[in-house]
Legacy VTK file of the C-alpha trace (Angstrom):
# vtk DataFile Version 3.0
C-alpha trace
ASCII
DATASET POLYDATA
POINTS 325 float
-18.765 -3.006 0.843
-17.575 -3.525 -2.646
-16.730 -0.223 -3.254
-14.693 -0.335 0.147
-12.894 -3.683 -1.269
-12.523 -2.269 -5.242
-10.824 1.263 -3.410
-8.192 -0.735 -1.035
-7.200 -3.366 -4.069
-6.784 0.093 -5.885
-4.762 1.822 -2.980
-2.484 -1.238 -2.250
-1.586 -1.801 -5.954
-0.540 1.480 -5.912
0.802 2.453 -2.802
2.377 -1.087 -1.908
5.800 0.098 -2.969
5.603 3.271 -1.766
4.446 1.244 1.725
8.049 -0.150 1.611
9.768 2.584 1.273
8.139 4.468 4.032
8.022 1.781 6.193
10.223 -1.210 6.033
13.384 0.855 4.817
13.950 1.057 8.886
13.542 -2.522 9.164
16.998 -3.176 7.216
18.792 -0.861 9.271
17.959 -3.822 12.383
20.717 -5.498 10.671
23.624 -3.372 11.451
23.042 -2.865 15.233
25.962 -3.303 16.869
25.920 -6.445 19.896
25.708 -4.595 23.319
23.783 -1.279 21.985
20.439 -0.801 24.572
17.326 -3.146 23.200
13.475 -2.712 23.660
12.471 -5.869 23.248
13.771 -9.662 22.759
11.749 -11.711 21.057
12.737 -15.670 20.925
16.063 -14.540 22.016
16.581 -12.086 18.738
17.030 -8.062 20.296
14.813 -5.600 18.913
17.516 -2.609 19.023
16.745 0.825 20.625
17.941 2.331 17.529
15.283 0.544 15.681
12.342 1.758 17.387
13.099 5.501 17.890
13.844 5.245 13.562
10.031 3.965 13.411
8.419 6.078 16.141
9.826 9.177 14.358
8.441 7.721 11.313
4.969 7.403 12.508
4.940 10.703 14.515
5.562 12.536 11.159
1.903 11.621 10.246
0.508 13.559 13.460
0.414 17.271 13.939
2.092 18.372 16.580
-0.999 19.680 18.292
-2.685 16.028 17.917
0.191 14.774 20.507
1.303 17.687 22.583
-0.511 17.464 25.721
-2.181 13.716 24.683
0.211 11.251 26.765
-2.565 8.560 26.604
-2.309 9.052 22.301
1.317 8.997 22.487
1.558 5.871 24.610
-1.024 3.797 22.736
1.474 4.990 20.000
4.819 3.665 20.873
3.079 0.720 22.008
1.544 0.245 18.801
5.423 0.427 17.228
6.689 -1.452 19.270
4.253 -4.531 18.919
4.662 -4.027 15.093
8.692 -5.017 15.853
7.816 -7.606 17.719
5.435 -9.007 15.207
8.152 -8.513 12.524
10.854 -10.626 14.194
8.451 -13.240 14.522
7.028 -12.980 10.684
11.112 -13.301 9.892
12.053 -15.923 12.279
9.288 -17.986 10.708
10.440 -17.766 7.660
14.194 -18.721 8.321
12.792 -22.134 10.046
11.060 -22.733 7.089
14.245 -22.169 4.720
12.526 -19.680 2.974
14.600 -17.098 0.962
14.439 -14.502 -1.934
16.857 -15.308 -4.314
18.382 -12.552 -6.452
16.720 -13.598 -9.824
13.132 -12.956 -8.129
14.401 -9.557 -6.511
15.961 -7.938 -9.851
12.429 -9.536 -11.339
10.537 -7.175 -8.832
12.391 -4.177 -9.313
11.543 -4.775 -13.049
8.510 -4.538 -12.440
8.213 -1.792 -10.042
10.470 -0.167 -13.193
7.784 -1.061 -15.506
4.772 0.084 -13.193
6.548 3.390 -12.030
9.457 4.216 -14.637
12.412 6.118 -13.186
9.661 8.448 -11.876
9.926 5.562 -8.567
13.886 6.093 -8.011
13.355 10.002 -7.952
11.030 9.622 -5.275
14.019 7.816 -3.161
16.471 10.222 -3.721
13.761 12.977 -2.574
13.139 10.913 0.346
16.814 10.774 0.967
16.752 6.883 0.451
19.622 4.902 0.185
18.644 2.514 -2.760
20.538 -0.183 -1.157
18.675 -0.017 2.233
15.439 0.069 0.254
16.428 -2.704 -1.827
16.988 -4.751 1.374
13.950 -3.272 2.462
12.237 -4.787 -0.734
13.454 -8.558 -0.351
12.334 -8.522 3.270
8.623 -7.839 2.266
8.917 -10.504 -0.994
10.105 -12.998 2.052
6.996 -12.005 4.060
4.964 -12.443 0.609
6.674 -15.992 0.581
5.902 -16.613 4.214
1.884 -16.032 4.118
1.314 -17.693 0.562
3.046 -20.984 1.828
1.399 -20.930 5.507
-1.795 -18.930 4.913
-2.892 -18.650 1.409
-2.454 -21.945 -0.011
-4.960 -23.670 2.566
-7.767 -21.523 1.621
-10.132 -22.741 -1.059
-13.198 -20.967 -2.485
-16.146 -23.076 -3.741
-18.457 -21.944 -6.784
-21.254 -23.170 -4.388
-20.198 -20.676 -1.530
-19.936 -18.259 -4.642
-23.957 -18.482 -5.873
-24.862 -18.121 -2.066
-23.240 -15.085 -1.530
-24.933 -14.081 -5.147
-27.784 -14.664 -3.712
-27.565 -13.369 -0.224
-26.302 -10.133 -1.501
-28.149 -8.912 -4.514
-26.780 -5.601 -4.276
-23.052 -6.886 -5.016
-23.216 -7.333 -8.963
-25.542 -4.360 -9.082
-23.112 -1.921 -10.920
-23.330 1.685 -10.208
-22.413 4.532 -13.077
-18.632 3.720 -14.071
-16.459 5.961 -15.878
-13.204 4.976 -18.263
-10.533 7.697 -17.343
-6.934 8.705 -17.826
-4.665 11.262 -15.735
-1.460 13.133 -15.990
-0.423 13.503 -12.169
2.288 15.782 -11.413
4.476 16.548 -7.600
3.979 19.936 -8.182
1.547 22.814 -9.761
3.974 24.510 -12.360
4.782 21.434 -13.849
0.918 20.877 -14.053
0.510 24.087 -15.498
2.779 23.578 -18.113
0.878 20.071 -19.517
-2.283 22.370 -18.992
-1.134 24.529 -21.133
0.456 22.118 -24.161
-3.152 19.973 -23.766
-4.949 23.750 -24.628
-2.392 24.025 -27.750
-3.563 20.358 -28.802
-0.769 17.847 -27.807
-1.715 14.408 -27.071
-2.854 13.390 -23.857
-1.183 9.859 -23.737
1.725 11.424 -25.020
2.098 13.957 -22.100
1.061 11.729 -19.451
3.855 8.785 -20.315
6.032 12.396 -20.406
5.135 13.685 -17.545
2.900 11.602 -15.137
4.255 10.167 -11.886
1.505 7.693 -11.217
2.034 3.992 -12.383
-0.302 4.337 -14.992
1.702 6.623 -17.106
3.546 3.774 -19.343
-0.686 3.229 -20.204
-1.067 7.237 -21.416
-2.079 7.483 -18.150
-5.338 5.000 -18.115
-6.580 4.473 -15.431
-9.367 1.984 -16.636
-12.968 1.788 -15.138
-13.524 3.385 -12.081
-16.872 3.271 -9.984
-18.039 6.023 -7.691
-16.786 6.728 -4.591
-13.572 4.846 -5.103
-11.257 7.347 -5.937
-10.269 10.650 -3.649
-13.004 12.844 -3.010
-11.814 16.081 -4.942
-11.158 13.772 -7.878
-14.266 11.108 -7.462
-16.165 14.617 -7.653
-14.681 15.616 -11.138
-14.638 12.631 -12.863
-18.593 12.044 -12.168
-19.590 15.815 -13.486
-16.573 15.895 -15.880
-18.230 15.622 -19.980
-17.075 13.138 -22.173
-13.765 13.631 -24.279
-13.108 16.543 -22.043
-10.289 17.296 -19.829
-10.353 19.069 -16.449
-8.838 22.110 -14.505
-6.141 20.817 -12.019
-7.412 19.003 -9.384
-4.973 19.140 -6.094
-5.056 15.630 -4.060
-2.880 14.065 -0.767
-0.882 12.638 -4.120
-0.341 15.777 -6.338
-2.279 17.631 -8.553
-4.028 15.912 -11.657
-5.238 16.695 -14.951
-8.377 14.142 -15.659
-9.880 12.946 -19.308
-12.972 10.944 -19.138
-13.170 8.339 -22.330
-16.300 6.535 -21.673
-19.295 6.080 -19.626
-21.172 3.091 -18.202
-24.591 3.808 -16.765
-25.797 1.701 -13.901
-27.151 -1.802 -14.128
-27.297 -5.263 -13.047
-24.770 -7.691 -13.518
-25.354 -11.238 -13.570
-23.352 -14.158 -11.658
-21.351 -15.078 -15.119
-20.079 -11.426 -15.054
-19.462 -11.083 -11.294
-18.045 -14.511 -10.582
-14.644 -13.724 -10.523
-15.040 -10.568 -8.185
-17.429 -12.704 -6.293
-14.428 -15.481 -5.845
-12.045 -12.894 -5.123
-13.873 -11.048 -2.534
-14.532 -14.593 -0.599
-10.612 -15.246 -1.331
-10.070 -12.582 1.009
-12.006 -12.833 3.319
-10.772 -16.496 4.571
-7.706 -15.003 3.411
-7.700 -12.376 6.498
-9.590 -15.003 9.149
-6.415 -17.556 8.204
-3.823 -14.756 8.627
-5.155 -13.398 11.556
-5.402 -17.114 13.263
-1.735 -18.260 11.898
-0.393 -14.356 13.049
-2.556 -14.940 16.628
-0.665 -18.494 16.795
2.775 -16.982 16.323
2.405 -14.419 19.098
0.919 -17.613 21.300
3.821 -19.445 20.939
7.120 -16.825 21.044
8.850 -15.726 24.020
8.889 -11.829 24.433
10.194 -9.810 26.401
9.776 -5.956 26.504
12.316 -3.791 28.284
9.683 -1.099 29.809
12.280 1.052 31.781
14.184 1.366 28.306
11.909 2.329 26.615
11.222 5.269 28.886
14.336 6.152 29.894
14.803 6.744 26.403
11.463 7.828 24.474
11.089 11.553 24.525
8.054 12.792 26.531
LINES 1 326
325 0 1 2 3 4 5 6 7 8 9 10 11 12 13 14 15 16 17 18 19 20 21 22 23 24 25 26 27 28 29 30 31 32 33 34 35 36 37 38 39 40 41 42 43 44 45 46 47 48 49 50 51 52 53 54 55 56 57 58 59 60 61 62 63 64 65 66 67 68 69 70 71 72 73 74 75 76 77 78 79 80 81 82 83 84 85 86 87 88 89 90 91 92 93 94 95 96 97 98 99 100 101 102 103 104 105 106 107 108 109 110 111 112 113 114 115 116 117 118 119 120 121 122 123 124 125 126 127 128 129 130 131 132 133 134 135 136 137 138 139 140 141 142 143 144 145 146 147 148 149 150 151 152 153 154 155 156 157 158 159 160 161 162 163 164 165 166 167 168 169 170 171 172 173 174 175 176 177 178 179 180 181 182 183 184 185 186 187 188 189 190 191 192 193 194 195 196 197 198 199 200 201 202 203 204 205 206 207 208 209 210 211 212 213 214 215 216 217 218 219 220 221 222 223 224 225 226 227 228 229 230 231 232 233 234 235 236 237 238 239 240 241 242 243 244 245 246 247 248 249 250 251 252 253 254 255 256 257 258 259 260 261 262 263 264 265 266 267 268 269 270 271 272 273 274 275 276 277 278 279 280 281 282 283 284 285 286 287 288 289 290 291 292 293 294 295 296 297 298 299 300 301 302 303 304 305 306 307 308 309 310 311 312 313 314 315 316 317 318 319 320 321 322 323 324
């Protein structure tokens, strides 16, 4: 379980920005529908636009194969479904937020895209252009997800409180927790393609700096760090590279290793052998991992209570009149 919890703290840290650039960018396009254009859905009198939809369903049925949906119409509706109840549960997570006068001011938003320069250098504005991205779109697209941020730390987050008392039971009820497996301290040069790992291959085997190449180089957000990546446990990482970094020797760096993210050059520089923590060391991830727990039961209630309470209504014969088959 802790592994499961360390890996998706590690995937959303990373992958959070890339999540709104793959995903919400659509959502700021809502904005521009013209009044009168065909709509899927109406949700407390707000239309969900038929534009809207078919911009996410394309989205999502780029991570299918084609084989996985050709000749499944049972997959493919649970699919567009699935979209469209994500809309719906977006207007409602936005609504909410304009009754409660939340906003984003432009000081926080040009604060977040410092950081997000900081984590990712210009390495993060490459990938948009790739993408073909407008920057403004996913700008807009960035100051809707700080709102939704806003939205579940006022309603959701602030009511849930963690006692040191519920801490030491769950100590105690799950001895395993704090029992640390082998760790390794590791860096990484990560490049979008294999000649340009090559190349760093080839300047680490003439004896330039690691660091040095990965802030150079490296397109994960660790670069501006030489490319530390800090402790990692086993079986938290991707499998191909989970597998190196447990056989690879001390000091040493590895072949490339090809991953869903690129390919990666690896340096191990240290090793923690297994033991047993005690509460004092673990209390924090002990805290953290209660935190969010009630953190999910509240959202899930307060999200179940907004759907309760809106009035939706789905236009079924647009949707197929105009979803391809």
């Amino acid at each position: 379980m802790k592994a499961l919890l360390q890996n998706l703290v590690r995937q959303w840290r990373t992958l959070a920005p890339l999540a709104v650039l793959c995903a919400l960018c659509l959502v700021s396009a809502c904005g521009r529908q013209e009044a009168g254009r065909p709509h899927v859905a109406t949700v407390n009198g707000e239309k969900i636009y038929l534009e809207e939809y078919r911009a996410r369903l394309g989205d999502r049925k780029g991570l299918f194969s084609l084989r996985a949906l050709q000749g499944e119409s049972g997959k493919r509706m649970r699919l567009e479904e699935e979209i469209l109840d994500a809309l719906i549960t977006e207007k409602m997570v936005l609504q909410r937020a304009r009754e409660l006068g939340l906003s984003v001011s432009e000081t926080e938003l040009e604060n977040r895209l410092l950081e997000i320069r900081g984590d990712y250098g210009e390495n993060y504005f490459d990938l948009l252009v790739r993408k073909n991205v407008r920057y403004e779109d996913w700008r807009e697209a960035l100051k809707k997800e700080m709102l939704f941020e806003k939205l579940v730390a006022a309603e959701v987050h602030a009511a849930v409180r963690v006692s040191e008392d519920e801490a030491e039971d769950y100590f105690r009820e799950h001895p395993d927790f704090c029992r640390s497996g082998a760790r390794v301290r590791a860096s990484q040069i990560v490049t979008p393609d294999l000649d340009q790992a090559r190349e760093v291959e080839e300047r680490l085997e003439r004896g330039e700096d690691f660091a040095l190449l990965a802030k150079a180089f490296s397109i994960g957000p660790e670069a501006v760090r030489g490319g530390d990546l800090g402790l990692i446990a086993r079986d938290t990482m991707p499998e191909p590279l989970d597998k190196t970094l447990f056989t690879l020797p001390l000091h040493k760096t590895s072949p490339i290793v090809k991953s869903a993210y690129g390919y990666h050059i690896l340096k191990v520089t240290d090793i923690q052998p297994a033991r047993a923590r005690s509460f004092a060391e673990c209390r924090q991830e002990l805290l953290d991992v209660l935190r969010a727990q009630k953190e999910e039961a509240a959202f899930n209630a307060w999200l179940n209570n907004l759907k309760m309470k809106a009035v939706v209504k789905k236009e079924i014969n647009v949707l197929r009149e105009n979803t391809p088959s």
